[in-house]
C-alpha positions as CSV (number, residue, x, y, z in Angstrom):
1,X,-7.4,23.1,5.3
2,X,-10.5,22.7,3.2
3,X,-8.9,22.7,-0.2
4,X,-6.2,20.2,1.7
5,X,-9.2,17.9,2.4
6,X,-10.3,17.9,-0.8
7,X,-7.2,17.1,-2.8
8,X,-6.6,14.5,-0.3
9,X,-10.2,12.8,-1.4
10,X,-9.7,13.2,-5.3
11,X,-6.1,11.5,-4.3
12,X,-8.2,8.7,-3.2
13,X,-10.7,8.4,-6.0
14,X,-7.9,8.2,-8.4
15,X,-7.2,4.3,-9.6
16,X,-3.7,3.8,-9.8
17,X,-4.9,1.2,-12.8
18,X,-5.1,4.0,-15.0
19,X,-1.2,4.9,-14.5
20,X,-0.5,0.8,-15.5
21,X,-2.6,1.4,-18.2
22,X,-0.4,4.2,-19.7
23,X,2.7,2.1,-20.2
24,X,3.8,0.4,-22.9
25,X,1.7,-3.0,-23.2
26,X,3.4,-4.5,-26.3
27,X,6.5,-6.9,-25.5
28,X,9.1,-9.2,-28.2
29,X,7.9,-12.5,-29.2
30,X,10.3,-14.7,-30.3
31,X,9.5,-17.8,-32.6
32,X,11.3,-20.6,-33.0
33,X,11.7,-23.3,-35.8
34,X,10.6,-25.9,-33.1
35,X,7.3,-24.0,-32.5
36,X,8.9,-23.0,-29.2
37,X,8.0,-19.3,-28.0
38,X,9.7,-16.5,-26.0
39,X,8.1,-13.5,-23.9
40,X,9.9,-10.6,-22.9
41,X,12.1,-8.1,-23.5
42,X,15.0,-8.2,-25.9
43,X,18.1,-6.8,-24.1
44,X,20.8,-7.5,-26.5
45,X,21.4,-9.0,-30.2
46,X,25.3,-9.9,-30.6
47,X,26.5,-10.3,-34.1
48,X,30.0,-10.7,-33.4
49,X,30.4,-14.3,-34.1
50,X,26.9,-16.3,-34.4
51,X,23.7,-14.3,-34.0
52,X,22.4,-14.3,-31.1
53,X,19.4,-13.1,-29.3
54,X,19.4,-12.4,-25.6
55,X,15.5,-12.1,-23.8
56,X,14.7,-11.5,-20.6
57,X,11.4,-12.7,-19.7
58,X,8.7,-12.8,-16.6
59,X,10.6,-13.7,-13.5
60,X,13.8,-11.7,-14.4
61,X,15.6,-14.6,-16.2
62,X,17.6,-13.7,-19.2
63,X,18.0,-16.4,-22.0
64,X,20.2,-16.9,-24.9
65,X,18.6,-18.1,-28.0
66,X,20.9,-18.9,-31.3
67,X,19.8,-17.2,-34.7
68,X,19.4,-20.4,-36.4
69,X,16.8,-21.3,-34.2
70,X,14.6,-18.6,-34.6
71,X,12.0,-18.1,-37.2
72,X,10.8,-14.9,-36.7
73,X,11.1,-12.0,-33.9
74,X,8.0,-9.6,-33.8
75,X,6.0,-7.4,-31.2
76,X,2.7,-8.4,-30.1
77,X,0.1,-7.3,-26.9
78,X,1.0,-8.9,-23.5
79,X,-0.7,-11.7,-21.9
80,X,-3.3,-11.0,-19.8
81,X,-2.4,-13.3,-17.5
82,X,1.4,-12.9,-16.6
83,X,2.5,-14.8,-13.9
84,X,4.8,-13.3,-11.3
85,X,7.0,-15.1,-8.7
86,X,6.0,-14.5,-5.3
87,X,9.3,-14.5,-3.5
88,X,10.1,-14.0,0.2
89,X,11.3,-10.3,1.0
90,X,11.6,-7.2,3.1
91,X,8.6,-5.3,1.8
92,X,6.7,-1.5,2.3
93,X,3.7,-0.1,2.2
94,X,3.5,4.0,2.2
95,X,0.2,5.4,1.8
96,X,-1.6,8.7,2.7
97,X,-5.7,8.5,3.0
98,X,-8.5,10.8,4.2
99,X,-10.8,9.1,7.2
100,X,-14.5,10.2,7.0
101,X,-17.2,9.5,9.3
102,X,-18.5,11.5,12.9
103,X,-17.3,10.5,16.3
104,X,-17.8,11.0,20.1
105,X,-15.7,13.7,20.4
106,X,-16.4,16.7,17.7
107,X,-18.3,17.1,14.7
108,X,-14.8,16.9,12.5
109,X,-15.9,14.5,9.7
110,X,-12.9,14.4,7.5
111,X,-9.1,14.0,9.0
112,X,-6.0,13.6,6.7
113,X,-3.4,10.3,7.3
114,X,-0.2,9.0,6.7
115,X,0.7,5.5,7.2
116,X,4.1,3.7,6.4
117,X,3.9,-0.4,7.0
118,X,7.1,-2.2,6.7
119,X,7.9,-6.3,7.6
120,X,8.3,-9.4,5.3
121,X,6.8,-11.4,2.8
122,X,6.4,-14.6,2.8
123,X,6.1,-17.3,0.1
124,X,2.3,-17.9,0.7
125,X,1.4,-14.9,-0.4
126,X,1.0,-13.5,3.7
127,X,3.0,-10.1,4.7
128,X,4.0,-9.5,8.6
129,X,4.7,-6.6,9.9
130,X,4.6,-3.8,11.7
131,X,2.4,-0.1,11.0
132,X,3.6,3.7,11.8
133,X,0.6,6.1,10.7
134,X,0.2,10.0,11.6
135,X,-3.5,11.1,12.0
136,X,-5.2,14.2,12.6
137,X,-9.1,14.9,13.7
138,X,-8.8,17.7,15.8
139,X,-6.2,15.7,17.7
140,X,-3.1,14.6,16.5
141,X,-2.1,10.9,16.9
142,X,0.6,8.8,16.4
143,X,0.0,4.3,16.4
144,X,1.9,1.7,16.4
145,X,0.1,-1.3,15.2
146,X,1.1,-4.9,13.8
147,X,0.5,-5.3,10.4
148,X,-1.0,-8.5,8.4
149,X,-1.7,-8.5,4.5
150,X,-2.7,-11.4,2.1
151,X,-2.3,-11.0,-2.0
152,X,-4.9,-13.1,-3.2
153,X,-2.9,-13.2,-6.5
154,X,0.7,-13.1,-7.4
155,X,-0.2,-11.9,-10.8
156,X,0.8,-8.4,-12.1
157,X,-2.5,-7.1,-10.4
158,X,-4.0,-8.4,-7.5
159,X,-6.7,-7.6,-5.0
160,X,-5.2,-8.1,-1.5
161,X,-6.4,-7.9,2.2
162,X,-5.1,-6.2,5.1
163,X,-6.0,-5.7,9.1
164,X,-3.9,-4.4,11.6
165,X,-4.3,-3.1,15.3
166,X,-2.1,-1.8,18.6
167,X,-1.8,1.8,20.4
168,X,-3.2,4.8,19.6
169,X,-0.9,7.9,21.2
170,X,-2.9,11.3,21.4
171,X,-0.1,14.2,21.1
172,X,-2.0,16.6,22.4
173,X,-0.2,18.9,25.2
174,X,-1.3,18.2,29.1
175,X,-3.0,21.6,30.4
176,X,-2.3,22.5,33.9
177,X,-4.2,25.2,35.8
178,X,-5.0,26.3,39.3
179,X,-8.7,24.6,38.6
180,X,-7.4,20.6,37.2
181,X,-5.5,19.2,35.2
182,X,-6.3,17.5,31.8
183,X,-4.5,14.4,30.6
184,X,-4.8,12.7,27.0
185,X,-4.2,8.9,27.4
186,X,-3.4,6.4,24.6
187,X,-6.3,4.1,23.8
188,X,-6.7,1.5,21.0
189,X,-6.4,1.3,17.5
190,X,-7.7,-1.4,14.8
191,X,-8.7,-0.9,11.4
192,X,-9.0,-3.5,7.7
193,X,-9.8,-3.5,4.3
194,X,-9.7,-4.2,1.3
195,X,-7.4,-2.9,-2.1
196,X,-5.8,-3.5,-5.4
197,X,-1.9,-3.6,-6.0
198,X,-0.7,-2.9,-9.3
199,X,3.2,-3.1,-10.1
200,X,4.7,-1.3,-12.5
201,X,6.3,-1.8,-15.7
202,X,9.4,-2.7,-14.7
203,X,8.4,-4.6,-12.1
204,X,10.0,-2.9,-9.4
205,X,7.5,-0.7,-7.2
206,X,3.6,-1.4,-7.3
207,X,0.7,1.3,-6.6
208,X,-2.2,0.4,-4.3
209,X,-5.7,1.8,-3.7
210,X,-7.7,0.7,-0.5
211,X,-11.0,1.3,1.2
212,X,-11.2,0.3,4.9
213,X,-12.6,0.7,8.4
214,X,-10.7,2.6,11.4
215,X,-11.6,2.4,14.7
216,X,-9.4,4.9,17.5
217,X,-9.9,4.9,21.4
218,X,-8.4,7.5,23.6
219,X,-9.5,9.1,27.1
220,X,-9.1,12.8,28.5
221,X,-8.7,12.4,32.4
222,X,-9.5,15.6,34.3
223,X,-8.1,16.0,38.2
224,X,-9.8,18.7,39.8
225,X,-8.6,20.9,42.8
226,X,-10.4,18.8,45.3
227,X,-8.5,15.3,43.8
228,X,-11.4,14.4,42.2
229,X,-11.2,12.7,38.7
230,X,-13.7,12.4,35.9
231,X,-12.6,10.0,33.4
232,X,-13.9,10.7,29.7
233,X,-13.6,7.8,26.7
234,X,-13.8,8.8,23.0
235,X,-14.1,6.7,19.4
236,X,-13.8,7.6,16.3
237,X,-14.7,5.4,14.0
238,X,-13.8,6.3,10.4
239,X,-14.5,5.3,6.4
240,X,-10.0,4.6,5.5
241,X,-9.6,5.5,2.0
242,X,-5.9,5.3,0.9
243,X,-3.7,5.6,-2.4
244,X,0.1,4.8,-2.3
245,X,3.0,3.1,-3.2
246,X,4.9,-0.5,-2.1
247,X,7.8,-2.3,-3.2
């Protein structure tokens, strides 16, 4: 479980910019006669009839550009600053993330986490929806949480926002014995942060890396043989560091 633990936490370190970085960052410039430009990615080149060039460039557009329009058709860097449509859609977050800190229930500072968010983008740059995650420090837990994100950007790579909170379901087993009976309850969950999300080459799926704060709730009721109760509340409140994936 140690070694676990530690993979988890070189997981985290790990900047998913470094992954961008290894794709190809050179794209075909087209110049035309006019002094007009083109960015992108040449799909096609038709010599059938008239030569033609077709480009699809930033946004997903493809366009059509006649060879006696064009001067000269070459390779160069990217632009740092490509701009990328923000559109409305379905969108998902899956992540897995170590929590470290101490809390009122053990000594157990590291726990590892899974966490898939899932809901809908909206033009403004604002996601909504709703958070599954899997935890373990010493107990196991299961929460359900709304989930609100904000990309601060909607270029390529972007620092974004995100905070979210709801139930927090111990799945620890009931014990029964001739002496009480112990009960887990759900308590409270509610955690933010910040990250980076970085999409991919083709545009398709983006990696993100996020540093946050977690706070759980839950209680442990004990009924003893003479009906008595005794009530016990617990927090953890953890350091949420978290590599993944969205599309």
């Amino acid at each position: 479980m140690h070694k676990v633990f530690q993979f988890l936490i070189l997981l985290c370190f790990w900047n998913p910019l470094t992954v961008i970085g290894q794709t190809n960052d050179l794209e075909d410039v087209i110049y035309l006669y006019d002094g007009g430009i083109w960015r992108g990615e040449i799909l096609e080149r038709d010599s059938t009839n008239s030569y033609n060039v077709k480009i699809k460039i930033a946004g997903g557009s493809v366009v059509v550009i006649k060879s006696e329009t064009v001067k000269k058709i070459t390779q160069e860097k990217k632009l740092a600053n490509t701009y990328y449509l923000n559109t409305s859609h379905y969108y998902n977050f899956t992540s897995i993330g170590v929590l470290i800190g101490d809390n009122t229930y053990s000594n157990t500072p590291v726990g590892p986490s899974f966490e898939m968010a899932n809901g809908y983008r909206w033009n403004s740059g604002i996601l909504t929806g709703v958070n599954v995650a899997l935890e373990y420090i010493d107990v196991n837990f299961i929460q359900f949480a709304t989930d609100v994100r904000y990309d601060f950007t909607k270029e390529k790579i972007t620092p974004f926002a995100y905070a979210n909170g709801g139930i927090n379901i111990p799945l620890a087993q009931n014990v029964s014995n001739i002496f009480s009976d112990i009960n887990y309850n759900a308590g409270a969950t509610a955690g933010g942060g910040v990250g980076i999300r970085a999409r991919s080459k083709e545009n398709t799926i983006c990696f993100i890396w996020s540093l946050g704060y977690k706070v759980n709730t839950f209680s442990i009721t004990e009924i003893l043989s003479n009906d008595r109760r005794e009530v016990s509340k617990y927090t953890f409140q953890k350091l949420n560091m978290r590599i993944g994936f969205a599309f």
